[in-house]
C-alpha positions in Angstrom: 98.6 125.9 112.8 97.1 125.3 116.2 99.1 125.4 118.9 97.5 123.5 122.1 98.9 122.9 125.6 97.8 119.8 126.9 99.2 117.6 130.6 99.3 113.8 130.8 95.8 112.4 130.3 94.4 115.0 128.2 93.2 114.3 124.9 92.8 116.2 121.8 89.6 114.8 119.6 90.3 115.4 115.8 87.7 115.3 112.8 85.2 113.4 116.0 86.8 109.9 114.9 90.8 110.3 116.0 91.7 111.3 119.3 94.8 112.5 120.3 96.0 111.4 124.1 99.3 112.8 126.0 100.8 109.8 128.1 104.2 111.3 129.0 106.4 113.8 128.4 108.5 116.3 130.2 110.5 119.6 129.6 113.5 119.2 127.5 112.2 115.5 126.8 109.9 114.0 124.0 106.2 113.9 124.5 105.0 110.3 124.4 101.0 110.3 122.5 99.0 107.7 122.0 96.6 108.2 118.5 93.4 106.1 118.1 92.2 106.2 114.7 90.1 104.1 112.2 91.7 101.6 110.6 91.9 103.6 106.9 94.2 106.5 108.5 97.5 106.7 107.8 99.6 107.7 110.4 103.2 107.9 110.0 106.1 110.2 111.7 107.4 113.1 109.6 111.3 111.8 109.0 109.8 108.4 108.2 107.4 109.6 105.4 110.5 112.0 104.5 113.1 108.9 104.5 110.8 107.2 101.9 110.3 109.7 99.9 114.0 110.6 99.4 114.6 107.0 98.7 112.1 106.2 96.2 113.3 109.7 94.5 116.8 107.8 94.6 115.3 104.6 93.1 114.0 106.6 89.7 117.3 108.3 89.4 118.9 105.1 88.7 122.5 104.1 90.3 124.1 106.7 88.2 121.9 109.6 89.6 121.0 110.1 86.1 117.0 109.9 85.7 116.6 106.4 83.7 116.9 106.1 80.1 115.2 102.5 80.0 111.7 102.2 77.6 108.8 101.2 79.4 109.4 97.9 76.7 112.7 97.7 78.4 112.0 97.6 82.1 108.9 95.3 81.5 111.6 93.1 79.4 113.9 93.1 82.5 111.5 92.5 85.1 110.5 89.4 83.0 113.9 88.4 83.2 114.0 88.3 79.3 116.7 90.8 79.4 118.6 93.2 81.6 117.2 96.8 81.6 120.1 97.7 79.6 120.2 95.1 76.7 116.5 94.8 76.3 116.5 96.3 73.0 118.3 93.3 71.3 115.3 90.5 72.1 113.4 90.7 69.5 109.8 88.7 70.3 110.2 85.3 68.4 107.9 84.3 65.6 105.2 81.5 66.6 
Protein backbone atom coordinates (compact mmCIF):
# COMPACT_ATOMS: atom_id res chain seq x y z
CA UNK A 1 0.00 0.00 0.00
CA UNK A 2 1.07 3.56 -0.48
CA UNK A 3 0.82 5.78 2.08
CA UNK A 4 0.73 9.60 0.85
CA UNK A 5 0.38 12.91 2.80
CA UNK A 6 -1.34 15.30 0.86
CA UNK A 7 -2.96 19.31 2.22
CA UNK A 8 -6.11 20.80 0.78
CA UNK A 9 -5.63 21.33 -2.92
CA UNK A 10 -3.21 18.71 -3.68
CA UNK A 11 -4.06 16.00 -5.95
CA UNK A 12 -3.02 12.55 -6.36
CA UNK A 13 -3.07 11.43 -10.35
CA UNK A 14 -3.81 7.63 -10.64
CA UNK A 15 -3.26 5.30 -13.79
CA UNK A 16 -2.91 9.23 -15.76
CA UNK A 17 -6.85 9.19 -16.26
CA UNK A 18 -8.25 9.57 -12.34
CA UNK A 19 -7.15 12.16 -10.21
CA UNK A 20 -7.51 12.15 -6.72
CA UNK A 21 -8.08 15.90 -5.06
CA UNK A 22 -8.11 16.70 -1.14
CA UNK A 23 -10.87 19.44 -0.49
CA UNK A 24 -11.11 19.32 3.32
CA UNK A 25 -10.21 17.59 6.11
CA UNK A 26 -8.77 18.03 9.49
CA UNK A 27 -7.16 16.08 12.49
CA UNK A 28 -9.54 13.79 14.25
CA UNK A 29 -12.09 14.67 11.33
CA UNK A 30 -12.83 12.90 7.87
CA UNK A 31 -11.02 13.99 4.87
CA UNK A 32 -13.36 15.28 2.21
CA UNK A 33 -11.81 14.14 -1.74
CA UNK A 34 -13.10 14.80 -4.69
CA UNK A 35 -12.37 11.78 -7.59
CA UNK A 36 -12.61 12.63 -11.36
CA UNK A 37 -12.71 9.54 -13.32
CA UNK A 38 -14.02 8.32 -16.78
CA UNK A 39 -17.26 7.43 -16.88
CA UNK A 40 -16.54 3.33 -16.96
CA UNK A 41 -14.90 3.47 -13.29
CA UNK A 42 -16.62 2.29 -10.57
CA UNK A 43 -16.20 4.01 -7.57
CA UNK A 44 -17.89 3.01 -4.61
CA UNK A 45 -17.06 3.39 -0.67
CA UNK A 46 -15.78 0.24 1.18
CA UNK A 47 -18.94 -0.39 3.72
CA UNK A 48 -21.27 0.27 0.72
CA UNK A 49 -19.70 -2.42 -1.62
CA UNK A 50 -19.45 -4.51 1.76
CA UNK A 51 -23.31 -3.81 2.68
CA UNK A 52 -24.27 -5.26 -0.76
CA UNK A 53 -22.42 -7.90 -0.70
CA UNK A 54 -23.59 -9.25 2.72
CA UNK A 55 -27.12 -8.74 1.45
CA UNK A 56 -27.04 -10.40 -1.74
CA UNK A 57 -25.19 -13.36 0.23
CA UNK A 58 -28.50 -13.15 2.43
CA UNK A 59 -30.73 -13.19 -0.66
CA UNK A 60 -29.27 -16.80 -1.90
CA UNK A 61 -29.53 -18.21 1.59
CA UNK A 62 -33.21 -17.97 1.33
CA UNK A 63 -35.45 -16.60 4.42
CA UNK A 64 -34.51 -19.69 6.31
CA UNK A 65 -30.75 -19.12 6.09
CA UNK A 66 -30.69 -22.43 4.50
CA UNK A 67 -28.98 -22.11 0.91
CA UNK A 68 -32.08 -22.68 -1.55
CA UNK A 69 -33.31 -25.91 -2.47
CA UNK A 70 -35.54 -24.59 -5.48
CA UNK A 71 -34.63 -26.15 -9.27
CA UNK A 72 -33.58 -23.70 -11.64
CA UNK A 73 -37.19 -25.18 -13.40
CA UNK A 74 -38.69 -24.01 -10.23
CA UNK A 75 -37.60 -20.46 -9.71
CA UNK A 76 -38.04 -19.69 -13.55
CA UNK A 77 -41.71 -21.25 -12.77
CA UNK A 78 -42.14 -18.69 -9.92
CA UNK A 79 -40.77 -15.77 -11.43
CA UNK A 80 -43.33 -16.50 -14.25
CA UNK A 81 -45.90 -16.43 -11.74
CA UNK A 82 -46.91 -20.04 -12.76
CA UNK A 83 -46.18 -21.22 -9.46
CA UNK A 84 -44.62 -20.33 -6.16
CA UNK A 85 -40.94 -21.31 -5.73
CA UNK A 86 -42.13 -23.96 -3.49
CA UNK A 87 -44.95 -25.73 -5.40
CA UNK A 88 -43.48 -25.44 -8.75
CA UNK A 89 -43.05 -29.05 -9.09
CA UNK A 90 -46.86 -29.80 -9.36
CA UNK A 91 -47.43 -27.67 -12.87
CA UNK A 92 -46.95 -29.83 -15.24
CA UNK A 93 -46.64 -27.92 -18.92
CA UNK A 94 -50.16 -28.57 -20.59
CA UNK A 95 -50.48 -30.45 -23.77
CA UNK A 96 -51.17 -28.20 -27.00
Amino acid sequence: MLVLTRKIGEKIIIGGNITVTILDGGRGEGVRIGIDAPRDVSIHRSEVVEAVSANNREAVRGPAGEPGTESPEQLILAALGLASAEGADAISPKAP
